[in-house]
Backbone as JSON Lines, residues from 0, in Angstrom:
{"i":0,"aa":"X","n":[-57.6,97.89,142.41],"ca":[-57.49,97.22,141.13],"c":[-58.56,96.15,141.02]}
{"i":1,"aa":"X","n":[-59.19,96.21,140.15],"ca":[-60.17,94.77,139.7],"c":[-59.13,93.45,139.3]}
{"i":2,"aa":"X","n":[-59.73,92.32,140.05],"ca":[-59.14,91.46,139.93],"c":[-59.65,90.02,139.65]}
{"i":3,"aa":"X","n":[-59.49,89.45,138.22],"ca":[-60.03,88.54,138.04],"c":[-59.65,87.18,138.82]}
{"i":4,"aa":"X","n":[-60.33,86.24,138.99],"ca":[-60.21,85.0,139.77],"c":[-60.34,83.63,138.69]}
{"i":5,"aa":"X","n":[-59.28,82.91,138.65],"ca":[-59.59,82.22,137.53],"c":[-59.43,80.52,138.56]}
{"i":6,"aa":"X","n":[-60.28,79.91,138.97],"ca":[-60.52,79.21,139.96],"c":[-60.14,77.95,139.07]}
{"i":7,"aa":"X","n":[-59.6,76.79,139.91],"ca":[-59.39,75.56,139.36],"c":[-58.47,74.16,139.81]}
{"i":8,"aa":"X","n":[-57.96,73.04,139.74],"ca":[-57.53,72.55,139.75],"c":[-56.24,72.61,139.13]}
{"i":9,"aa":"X","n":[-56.18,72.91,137.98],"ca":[-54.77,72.78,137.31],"c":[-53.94,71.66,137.31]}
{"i":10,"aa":"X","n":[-54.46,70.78,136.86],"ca":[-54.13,69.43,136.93],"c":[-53.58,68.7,136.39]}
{"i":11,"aa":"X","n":[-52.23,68.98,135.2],"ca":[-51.81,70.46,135.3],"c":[-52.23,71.55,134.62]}
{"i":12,"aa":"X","n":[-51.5,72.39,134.99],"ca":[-52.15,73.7,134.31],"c":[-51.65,73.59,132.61]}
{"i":13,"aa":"X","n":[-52.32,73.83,131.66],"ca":[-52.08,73.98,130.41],"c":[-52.09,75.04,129.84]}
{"i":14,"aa":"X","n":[-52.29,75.07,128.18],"ca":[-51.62,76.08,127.25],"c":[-53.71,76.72,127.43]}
{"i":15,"aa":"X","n":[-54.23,75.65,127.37],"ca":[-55.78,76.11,127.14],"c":[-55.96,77.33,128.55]}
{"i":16,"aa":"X","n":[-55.38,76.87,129.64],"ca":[-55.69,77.57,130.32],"c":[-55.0,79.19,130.65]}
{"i":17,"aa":"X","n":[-54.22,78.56,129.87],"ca":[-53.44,80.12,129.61],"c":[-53.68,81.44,128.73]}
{"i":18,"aa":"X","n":[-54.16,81.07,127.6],"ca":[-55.07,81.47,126.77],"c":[-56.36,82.43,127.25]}
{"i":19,"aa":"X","n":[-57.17,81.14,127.82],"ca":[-58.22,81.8,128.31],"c":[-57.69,83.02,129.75]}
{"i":20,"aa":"X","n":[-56.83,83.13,130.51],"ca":[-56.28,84.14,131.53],"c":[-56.2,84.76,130.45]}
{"i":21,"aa":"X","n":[-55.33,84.91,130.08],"ca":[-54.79,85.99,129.36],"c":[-55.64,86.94,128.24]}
{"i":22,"aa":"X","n":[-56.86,86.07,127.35],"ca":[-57.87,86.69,126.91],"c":[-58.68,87.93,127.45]}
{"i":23,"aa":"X","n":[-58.99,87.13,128.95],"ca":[-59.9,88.1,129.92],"c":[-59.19,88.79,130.02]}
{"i":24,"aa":"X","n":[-57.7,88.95,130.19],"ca":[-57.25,90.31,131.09],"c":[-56.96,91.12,129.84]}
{"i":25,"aa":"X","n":[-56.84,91.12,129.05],"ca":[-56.41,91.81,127.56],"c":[-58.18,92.44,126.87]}
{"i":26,"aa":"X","n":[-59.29,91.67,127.05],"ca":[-60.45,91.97,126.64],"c":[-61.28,92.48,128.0]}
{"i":27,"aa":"X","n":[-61.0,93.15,128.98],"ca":[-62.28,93.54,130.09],"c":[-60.95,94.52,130.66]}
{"i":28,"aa":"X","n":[-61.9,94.73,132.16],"ca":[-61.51,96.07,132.75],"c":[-59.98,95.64,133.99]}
{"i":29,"aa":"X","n":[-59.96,94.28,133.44],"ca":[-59.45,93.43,134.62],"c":[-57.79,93.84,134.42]}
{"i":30,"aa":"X","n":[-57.32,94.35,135.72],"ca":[-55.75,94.58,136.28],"c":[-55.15,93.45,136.39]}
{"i":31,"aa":"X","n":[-55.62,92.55,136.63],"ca":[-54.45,90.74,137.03],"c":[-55.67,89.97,136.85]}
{"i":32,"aa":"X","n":[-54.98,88.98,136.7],"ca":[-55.72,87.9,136.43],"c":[-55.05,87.19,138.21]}
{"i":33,"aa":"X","n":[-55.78,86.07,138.76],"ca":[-55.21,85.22,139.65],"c":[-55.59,84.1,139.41]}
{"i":34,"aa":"X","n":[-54.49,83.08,139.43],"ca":[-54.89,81.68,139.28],"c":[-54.78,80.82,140.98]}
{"i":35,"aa":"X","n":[-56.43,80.68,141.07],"ca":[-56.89,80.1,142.29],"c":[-56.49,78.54,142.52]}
{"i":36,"aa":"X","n":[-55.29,77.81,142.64],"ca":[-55.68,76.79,143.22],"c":[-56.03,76.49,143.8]}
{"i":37,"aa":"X","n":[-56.98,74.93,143.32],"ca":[-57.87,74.92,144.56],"c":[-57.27,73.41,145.02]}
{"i":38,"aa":"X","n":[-57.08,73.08,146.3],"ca":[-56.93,71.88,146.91],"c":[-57.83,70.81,146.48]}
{"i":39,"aa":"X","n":[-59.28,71.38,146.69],"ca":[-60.38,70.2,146.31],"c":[-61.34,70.96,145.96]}
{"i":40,"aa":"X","n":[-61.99,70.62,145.22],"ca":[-63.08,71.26,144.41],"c":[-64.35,69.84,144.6]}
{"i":41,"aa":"X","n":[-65.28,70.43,145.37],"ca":[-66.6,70.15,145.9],"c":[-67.14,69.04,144.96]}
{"i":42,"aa":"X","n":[-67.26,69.99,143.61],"ca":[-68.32,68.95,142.5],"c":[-66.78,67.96,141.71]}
{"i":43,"aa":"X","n":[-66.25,67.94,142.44],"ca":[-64.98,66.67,141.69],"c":[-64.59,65.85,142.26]}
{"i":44,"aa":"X","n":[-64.29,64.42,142.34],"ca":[-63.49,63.84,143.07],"c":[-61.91,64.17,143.24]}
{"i":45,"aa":"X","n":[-61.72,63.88,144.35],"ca":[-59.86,64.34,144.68],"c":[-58.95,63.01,144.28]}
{"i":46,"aa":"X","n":[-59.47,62.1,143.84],"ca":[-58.67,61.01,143.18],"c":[-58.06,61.36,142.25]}
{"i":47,"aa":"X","n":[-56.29,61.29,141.89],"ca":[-56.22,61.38,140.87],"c":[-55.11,63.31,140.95]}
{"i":48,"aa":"X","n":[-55.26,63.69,141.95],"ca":[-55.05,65.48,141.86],"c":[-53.56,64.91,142.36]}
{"i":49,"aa":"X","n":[-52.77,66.02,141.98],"ca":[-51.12,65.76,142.04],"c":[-51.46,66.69,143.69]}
{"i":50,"aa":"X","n":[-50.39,66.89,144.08],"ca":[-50.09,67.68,145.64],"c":[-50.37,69.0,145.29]}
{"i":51,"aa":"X","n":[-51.37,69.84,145.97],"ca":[-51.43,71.09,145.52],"c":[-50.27,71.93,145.93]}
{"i":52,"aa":"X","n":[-49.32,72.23,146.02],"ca":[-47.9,72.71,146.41],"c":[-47.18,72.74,144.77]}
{"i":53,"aa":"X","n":[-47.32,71.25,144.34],"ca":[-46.6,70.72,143.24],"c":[-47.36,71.72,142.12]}
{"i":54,"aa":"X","n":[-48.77,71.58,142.1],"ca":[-49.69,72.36,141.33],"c":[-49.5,74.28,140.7]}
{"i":55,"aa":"X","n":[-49.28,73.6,142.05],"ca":[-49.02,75.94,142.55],"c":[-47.57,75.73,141.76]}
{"i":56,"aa":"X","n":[-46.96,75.13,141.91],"ca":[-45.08,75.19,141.28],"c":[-45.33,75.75,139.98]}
{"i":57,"aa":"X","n":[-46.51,74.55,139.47],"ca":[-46.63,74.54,138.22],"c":[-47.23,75.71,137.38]}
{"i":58,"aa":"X","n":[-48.26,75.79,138.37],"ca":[-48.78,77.49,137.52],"c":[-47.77,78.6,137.92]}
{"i":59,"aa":"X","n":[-46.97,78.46,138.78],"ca":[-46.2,79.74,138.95],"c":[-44.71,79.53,137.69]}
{"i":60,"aa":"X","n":[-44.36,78.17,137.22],"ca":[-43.4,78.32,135.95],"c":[-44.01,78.63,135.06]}
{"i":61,"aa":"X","n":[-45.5,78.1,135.02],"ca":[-46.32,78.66,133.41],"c":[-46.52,79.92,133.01]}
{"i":62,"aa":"X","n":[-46.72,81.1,134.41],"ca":[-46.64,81.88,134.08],"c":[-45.38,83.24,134.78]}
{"i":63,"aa":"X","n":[-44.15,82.29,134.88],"ca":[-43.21,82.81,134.54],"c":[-42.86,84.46,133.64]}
{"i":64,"aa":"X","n":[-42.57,85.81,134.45],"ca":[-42.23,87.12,133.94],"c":[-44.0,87.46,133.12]}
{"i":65,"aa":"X","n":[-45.03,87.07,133.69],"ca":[-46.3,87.13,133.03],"c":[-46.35,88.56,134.39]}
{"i":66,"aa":"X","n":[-46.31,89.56,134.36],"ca":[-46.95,90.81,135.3],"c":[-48.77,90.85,135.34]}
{"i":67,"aa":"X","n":[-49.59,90.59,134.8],"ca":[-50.78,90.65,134.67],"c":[-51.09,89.28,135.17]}
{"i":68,"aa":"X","n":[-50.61,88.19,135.68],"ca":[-51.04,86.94,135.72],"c":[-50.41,86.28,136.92]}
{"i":69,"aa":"X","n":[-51.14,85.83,138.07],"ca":[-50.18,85.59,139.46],"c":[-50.82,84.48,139.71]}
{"i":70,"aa":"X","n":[-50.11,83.47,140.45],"ca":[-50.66,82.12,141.22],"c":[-51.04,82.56,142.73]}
{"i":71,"aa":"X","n":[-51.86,82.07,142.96],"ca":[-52.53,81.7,144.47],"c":[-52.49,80.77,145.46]}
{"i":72,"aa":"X","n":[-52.14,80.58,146.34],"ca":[-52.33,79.74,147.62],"c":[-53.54,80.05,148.41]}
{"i":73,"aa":"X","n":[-54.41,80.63,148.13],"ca":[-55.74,81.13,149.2],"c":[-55.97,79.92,150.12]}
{"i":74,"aa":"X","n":[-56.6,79.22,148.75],"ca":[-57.57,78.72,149.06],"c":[-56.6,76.92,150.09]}
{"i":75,"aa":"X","n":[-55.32,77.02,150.3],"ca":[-54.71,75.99,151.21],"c":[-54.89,76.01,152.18]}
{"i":76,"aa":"X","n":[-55.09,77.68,152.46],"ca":[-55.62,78.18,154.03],"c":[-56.75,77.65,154.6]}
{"i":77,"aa":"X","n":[-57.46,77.93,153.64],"ca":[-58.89,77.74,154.14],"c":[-59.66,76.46,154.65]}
{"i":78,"aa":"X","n":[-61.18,76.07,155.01],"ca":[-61.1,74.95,155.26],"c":[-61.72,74.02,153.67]}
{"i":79,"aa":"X","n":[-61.54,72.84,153.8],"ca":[-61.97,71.71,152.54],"c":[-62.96,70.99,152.44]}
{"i":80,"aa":"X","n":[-63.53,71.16,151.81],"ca":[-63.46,71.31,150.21],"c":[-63.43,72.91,150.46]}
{"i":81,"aa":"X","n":[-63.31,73.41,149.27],"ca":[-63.05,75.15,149.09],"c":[-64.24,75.28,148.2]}
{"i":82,"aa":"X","n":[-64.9,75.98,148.84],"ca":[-66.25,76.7,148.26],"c":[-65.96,78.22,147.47]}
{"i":83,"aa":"X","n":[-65.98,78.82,146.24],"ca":[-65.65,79.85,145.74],"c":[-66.53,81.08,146.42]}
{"i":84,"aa":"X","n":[-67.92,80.96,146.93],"ca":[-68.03,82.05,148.08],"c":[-67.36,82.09,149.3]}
{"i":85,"aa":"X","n":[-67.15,81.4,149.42],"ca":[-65.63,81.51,150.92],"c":[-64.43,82.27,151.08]}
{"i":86,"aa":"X","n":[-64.04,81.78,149.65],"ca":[-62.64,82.45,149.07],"c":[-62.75,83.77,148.61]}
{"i":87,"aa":"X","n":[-64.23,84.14,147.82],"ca":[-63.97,85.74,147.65],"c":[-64.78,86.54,148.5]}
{"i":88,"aa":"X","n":[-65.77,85.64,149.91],"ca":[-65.48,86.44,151.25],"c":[-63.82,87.02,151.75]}
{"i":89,"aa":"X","n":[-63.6,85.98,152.16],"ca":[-62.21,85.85,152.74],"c":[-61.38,86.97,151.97]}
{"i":90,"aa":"X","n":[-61.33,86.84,150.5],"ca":[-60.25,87.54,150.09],"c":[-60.95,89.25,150.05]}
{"i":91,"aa":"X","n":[-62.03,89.07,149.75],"ca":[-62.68,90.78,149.93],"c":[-62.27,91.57,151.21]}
{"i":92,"aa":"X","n":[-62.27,91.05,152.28],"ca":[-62.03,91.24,153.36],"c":[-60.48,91.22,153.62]}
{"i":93,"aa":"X","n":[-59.5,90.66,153.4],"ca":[-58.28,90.58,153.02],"c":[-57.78,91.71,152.01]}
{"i":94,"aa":"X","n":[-58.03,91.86,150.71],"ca":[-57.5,92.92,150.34],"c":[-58.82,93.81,150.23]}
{"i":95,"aa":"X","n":[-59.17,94.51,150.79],"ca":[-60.27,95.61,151.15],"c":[-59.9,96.95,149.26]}
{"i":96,"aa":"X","n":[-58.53,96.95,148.95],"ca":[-57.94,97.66,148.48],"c":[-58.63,96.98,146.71]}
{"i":97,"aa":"X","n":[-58.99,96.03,146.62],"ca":[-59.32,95.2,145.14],"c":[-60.79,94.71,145.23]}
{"i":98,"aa":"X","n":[-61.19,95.0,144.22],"ca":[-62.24,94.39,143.67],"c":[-61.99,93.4,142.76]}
{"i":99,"aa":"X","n":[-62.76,92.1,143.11],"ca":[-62.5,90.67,142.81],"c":[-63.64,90.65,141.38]}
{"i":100,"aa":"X","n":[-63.67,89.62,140.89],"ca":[-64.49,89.01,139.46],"c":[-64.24,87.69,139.46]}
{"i":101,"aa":"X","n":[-64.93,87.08,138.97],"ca":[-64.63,85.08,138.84],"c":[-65.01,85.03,137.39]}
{"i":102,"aa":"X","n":[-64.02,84.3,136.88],"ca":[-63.59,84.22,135.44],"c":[-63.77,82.29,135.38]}
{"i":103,"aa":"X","n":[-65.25,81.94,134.49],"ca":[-65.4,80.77,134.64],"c":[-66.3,80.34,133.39]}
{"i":104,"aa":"X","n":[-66.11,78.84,132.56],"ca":[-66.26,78.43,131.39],"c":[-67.85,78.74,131.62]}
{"i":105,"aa":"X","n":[-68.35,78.43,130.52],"ca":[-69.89,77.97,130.44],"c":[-70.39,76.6,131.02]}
{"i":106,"aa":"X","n":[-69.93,75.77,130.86],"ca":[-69.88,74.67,131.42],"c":[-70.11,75.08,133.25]}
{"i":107,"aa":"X","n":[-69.36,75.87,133.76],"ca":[-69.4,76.01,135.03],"c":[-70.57,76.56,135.15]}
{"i":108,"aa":"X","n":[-70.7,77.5,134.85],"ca":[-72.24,78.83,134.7],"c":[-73.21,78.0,134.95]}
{"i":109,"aa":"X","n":[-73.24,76.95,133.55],"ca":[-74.78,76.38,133.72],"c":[-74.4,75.42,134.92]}
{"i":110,"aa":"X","n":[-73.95,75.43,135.76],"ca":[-74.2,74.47,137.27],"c":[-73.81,75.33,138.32]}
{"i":111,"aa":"X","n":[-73.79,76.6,138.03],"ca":[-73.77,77.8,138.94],"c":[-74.56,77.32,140.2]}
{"i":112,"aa":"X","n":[-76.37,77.02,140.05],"ca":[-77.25,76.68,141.01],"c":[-76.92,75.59,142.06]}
{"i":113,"aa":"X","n":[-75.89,74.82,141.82],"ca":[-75.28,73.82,142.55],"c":[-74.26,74.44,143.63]}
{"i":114,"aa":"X","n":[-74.19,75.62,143.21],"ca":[-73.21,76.42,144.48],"c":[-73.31,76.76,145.73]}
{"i":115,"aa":"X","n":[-72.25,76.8,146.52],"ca":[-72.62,77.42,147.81],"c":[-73.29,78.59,147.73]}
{"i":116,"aa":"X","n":[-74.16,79.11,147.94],"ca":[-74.74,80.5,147.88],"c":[-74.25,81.25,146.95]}
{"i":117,"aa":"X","n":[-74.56,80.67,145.68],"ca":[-74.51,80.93,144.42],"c":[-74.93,82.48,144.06]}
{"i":118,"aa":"X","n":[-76.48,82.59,145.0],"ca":[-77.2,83.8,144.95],"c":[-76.55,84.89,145.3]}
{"i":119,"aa":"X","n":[-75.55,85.01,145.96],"ca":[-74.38,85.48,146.74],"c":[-73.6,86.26,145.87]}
{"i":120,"aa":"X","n":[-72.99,85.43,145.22],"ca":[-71.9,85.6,143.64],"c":[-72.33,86.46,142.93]}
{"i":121,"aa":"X","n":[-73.94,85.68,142.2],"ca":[-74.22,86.71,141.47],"c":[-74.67,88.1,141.63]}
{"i":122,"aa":"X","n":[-75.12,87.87,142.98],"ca":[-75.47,89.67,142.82],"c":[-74.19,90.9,143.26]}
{"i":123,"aa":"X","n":[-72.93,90.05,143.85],"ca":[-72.29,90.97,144.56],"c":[-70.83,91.03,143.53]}
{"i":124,"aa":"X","n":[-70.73,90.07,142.68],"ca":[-69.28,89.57,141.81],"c":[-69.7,90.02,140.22]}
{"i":125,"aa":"X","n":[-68.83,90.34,139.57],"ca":[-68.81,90.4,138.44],"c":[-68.18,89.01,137.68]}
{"i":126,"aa":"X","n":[-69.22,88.1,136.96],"ca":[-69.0,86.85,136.66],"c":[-67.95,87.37,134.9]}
{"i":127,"aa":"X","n":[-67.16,86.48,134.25],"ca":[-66.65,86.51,133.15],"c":[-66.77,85.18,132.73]}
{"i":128,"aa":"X","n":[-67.8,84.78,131.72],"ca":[-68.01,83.75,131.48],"c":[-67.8,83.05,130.07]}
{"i":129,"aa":"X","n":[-66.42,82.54,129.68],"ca":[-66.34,81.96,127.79],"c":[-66.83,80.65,127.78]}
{"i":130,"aa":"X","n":[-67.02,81.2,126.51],"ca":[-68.28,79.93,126.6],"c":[-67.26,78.63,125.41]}
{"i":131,"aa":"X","n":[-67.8,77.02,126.31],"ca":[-66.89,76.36,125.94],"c":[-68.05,75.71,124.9]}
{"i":132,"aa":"X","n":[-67.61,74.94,124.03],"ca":[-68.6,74.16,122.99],"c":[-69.06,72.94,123.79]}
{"i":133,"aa":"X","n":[-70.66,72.96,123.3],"ca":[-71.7,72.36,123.74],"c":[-72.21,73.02,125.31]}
{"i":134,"aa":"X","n":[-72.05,74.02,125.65],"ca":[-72.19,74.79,126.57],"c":[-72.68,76.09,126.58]}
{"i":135,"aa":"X","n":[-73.58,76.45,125.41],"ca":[-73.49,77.66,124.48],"c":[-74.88,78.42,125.63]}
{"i":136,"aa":"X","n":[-74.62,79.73,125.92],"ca":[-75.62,80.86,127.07],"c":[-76.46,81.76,125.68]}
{"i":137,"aa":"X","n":[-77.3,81.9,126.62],"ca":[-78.07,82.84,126.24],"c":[-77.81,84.32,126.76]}
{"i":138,"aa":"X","n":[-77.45,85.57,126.12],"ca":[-77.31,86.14,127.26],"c":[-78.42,87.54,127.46]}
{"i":139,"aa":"X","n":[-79.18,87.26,126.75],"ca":[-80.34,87.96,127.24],"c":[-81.21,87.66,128.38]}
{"i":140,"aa":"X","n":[-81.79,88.59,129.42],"ca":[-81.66,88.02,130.65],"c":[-81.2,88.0,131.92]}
{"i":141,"aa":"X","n":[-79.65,87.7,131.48],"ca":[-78.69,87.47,132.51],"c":[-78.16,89.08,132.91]}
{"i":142,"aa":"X","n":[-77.91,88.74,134.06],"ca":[-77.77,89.69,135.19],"c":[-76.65,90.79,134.49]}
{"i":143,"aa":"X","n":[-76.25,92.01,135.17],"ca":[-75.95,92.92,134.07],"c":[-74.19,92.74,134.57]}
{"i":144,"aa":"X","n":[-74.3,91.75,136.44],"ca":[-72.81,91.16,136.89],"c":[-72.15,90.36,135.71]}
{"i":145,"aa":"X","n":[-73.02,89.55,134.45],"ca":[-72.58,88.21,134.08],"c":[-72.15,88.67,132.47]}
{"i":146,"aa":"X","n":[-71.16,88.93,132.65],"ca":[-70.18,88.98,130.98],"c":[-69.92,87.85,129.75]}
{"i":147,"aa":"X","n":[-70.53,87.63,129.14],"ca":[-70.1,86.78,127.89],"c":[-68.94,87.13,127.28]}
{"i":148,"aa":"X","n":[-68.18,85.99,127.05],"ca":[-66.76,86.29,126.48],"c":[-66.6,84.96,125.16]}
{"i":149,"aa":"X","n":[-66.55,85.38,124.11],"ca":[-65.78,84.09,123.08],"c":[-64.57,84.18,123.28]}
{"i":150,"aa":"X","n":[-63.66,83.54,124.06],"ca":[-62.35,83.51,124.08],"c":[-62.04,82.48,123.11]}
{"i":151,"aa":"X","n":[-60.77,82.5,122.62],"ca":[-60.47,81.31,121.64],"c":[-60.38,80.34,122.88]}
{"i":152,"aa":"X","n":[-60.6,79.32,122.01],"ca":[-60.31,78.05,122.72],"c":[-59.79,76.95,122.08]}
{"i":153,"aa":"X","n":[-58.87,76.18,122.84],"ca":[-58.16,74.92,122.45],"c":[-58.58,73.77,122.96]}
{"i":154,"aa":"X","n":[-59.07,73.0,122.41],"ca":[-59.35,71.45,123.08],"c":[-58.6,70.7,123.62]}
{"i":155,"aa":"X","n":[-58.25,70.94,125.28],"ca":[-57.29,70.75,125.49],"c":[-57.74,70.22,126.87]}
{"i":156,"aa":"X","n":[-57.67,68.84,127.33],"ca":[-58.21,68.96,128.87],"c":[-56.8,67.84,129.42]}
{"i":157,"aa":"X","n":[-56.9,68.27,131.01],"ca":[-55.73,67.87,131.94],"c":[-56.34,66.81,132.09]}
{"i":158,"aa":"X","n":[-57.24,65.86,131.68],"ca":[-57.59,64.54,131.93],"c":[-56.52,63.89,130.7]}
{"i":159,"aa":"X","n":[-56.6,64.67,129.38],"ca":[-55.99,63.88,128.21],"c":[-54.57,63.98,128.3]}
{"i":160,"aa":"X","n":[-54.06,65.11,128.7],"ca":[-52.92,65.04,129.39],"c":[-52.19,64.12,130.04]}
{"i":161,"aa":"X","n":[-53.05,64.17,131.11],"ca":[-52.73,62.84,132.15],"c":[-52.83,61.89,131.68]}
{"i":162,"aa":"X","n":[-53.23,61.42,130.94],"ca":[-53.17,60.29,129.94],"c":[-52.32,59.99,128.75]}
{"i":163,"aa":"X","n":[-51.81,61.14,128.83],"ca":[-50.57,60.62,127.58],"c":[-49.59,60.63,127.89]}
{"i":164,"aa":"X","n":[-49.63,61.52,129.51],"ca":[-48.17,60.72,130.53],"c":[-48.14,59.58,130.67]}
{"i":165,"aa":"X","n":[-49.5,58.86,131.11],"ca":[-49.43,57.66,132.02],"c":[-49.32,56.5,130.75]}
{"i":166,"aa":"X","n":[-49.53,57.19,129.3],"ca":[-49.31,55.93,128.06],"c":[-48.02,56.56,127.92]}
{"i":167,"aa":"X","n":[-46.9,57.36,127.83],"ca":[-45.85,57.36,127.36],"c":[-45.86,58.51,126.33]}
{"i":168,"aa":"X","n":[-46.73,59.06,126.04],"ca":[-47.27,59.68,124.61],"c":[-46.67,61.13,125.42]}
{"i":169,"aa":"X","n":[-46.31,62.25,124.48],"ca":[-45.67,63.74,124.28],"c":[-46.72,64.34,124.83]}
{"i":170,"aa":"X","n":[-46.11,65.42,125.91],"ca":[-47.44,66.47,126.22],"c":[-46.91,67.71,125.85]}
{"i":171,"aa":"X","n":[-45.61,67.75,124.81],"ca":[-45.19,68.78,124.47],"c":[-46.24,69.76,123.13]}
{"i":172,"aa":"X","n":[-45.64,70.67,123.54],"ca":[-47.6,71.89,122.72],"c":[-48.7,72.13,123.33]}
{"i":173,"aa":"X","n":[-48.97,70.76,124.59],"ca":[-49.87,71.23,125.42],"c":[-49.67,71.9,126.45]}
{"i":174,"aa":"X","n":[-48.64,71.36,126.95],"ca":[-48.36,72.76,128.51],"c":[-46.87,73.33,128.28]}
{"i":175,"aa":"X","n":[-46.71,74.66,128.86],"ca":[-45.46,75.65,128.87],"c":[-44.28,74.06,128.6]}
{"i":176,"aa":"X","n":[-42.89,74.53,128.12],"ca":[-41.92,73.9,128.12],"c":[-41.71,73.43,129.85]}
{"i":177,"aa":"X","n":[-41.33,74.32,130.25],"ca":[-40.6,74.25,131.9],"c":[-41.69,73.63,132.51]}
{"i":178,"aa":"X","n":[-42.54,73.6,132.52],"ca":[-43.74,72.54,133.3],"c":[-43.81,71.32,132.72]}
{"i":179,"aa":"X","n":[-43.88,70.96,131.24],"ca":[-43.65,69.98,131.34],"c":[-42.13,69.14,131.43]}
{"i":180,"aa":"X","n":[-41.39,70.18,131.4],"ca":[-39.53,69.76,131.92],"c":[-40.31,69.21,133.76]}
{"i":181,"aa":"X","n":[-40.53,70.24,134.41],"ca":[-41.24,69.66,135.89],"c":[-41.84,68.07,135.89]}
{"i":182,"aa":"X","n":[-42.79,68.28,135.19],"ca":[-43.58,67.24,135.18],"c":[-42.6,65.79,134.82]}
{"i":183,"aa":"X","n":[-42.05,66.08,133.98],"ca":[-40.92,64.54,133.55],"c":[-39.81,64.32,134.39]}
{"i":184,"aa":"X","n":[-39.35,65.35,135.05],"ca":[-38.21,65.47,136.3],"c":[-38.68,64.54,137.19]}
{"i":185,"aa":"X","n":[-40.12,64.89,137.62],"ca":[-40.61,64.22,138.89],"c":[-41.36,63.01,138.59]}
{"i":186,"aa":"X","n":[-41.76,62.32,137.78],"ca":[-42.11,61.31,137.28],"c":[-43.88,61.78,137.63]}
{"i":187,"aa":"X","n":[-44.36,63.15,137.9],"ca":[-45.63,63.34,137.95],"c":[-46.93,62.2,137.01]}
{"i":188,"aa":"X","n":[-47.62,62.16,137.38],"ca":[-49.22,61.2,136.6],"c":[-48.32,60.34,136.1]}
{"i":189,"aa":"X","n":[-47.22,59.85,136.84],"ca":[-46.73,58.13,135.53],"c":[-48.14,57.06,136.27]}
{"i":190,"aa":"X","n":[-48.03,56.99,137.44],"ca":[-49.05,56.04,137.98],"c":[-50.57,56.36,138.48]}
C-alpha cells in the first residue's frame, strides 16, 4: 500500500490539519494517510511542546473511526531530534510491504535544502506538497517525485490556539470536540 506521511508536531493537532490528511488521501494514489509525531523537530525549538504521549492521545481522538488516517509513535523510538530521512529509512525497512510519500506544506518545500540529506528524499520519496499562502511553487522543473496539491486551507495555527487557551478565549471550531474536551480536562497550554 502507498502510504502517505504527514510529519509534525501537532501541537495540538487541529481541524486545519485534518483537512489537509484527508484531502491528500481522497485526491492521490495514497491508501492511509499517517500522522508522524514528532518528539522534536530540528528547525523548531522544543519550548513550549505538550508531552509527546499526550500529543499522540490527541491525534489518535481526532481521528477517531477515520480507517484511511492512523497516528504514529515512530519517531519516539528513534534517536532526537528526528530527522524525516531517518524515519522513512527506518520505516522502509520496517514495513518492506508499503511504499511511503511525505505529505508537506509549501512553506516546508521551500526549506527542503536545510534537510538532512534532503537529496535523499527527493530522488527516492514521492513528495505531496499544498501549497500554503505566501509560499506559492513553481512547478515547472520540479522533479516528476514532487506533486502540487491546492488543498483547501484554513488559517488555523497551534501557536493561536495555544494562545487562546493560555488567554481564556474558545478553541471550539478549531480542533475535534473530544480533543478539545482532552485539552480542558487536563488543564493542557494554561501555563
Amino acid at each position: 500500500m502507498k502510504v502517505g506521511l504527514y510529519f509534525g508536531s501537532f501541537n495540538p493537532i487541529h481541524h486545519g490539519h485534518l483537512i489537509i490528511a484527508n484531502y491528500v488521501l481522497q485526491n492521490s494514489e495514497l491508501g492511509q494517510v499517517w500522522f508522524i509525531v514528532s518528539p522534536q523537530n530540528p528547525l523548531k525549538p522544543s519550548a513550549g511542546l505538550l508531552n509527546e504521549y499526550h500529543r499522540l492521545y490527541l491525534v489518535n481522538l481526532a481521528i477517531e473511526g477515520e480507517t484511511g488516517l492512523r497516528a504514529s509513535d515512530i519517531e519516539f523510538k528513534l534517536p532526537k531530534p528526528s530527522f524525516t530521512i531517518d524515519t522513512l529509512t527506518y520505516l522502509t525497512e520496517k514495513y518492506p510491504q508499503h511504499q511511503f510519500a511525505v505529505i508537506m506544506g509549501s512553506d516546508s518545500f521551500q526549506n527542503i535544502s536545510k534537510w538532512k540529506n534532503y537529496e535523499q528524499i527527493l530522488k527516492n520519496f514521492q513528495l505531496y506538497v499544498y501549497v500554503r499562502a505566501g509560499f506559492e511553487i513553481e512547478s515547472r522543473g520540479l522533479s516528476s517525485n514532487v506533486q502540487v496539491l491546492e488543498a483547501p486551507l484554513l488559517q488555523i495555527s497551534a501557536t493561536h490556539i495555544r494562545e487562546n487557551i493560555r488567554d481564556g478565549k474558545s478553541i471550539r471550531y478549531l480542533v475535534p470536540e473530544k480533543v478539545m474536551e482532552e485539552i480542558a480536562r487536563n488543564g493542557y497550554y494554561t501555563r
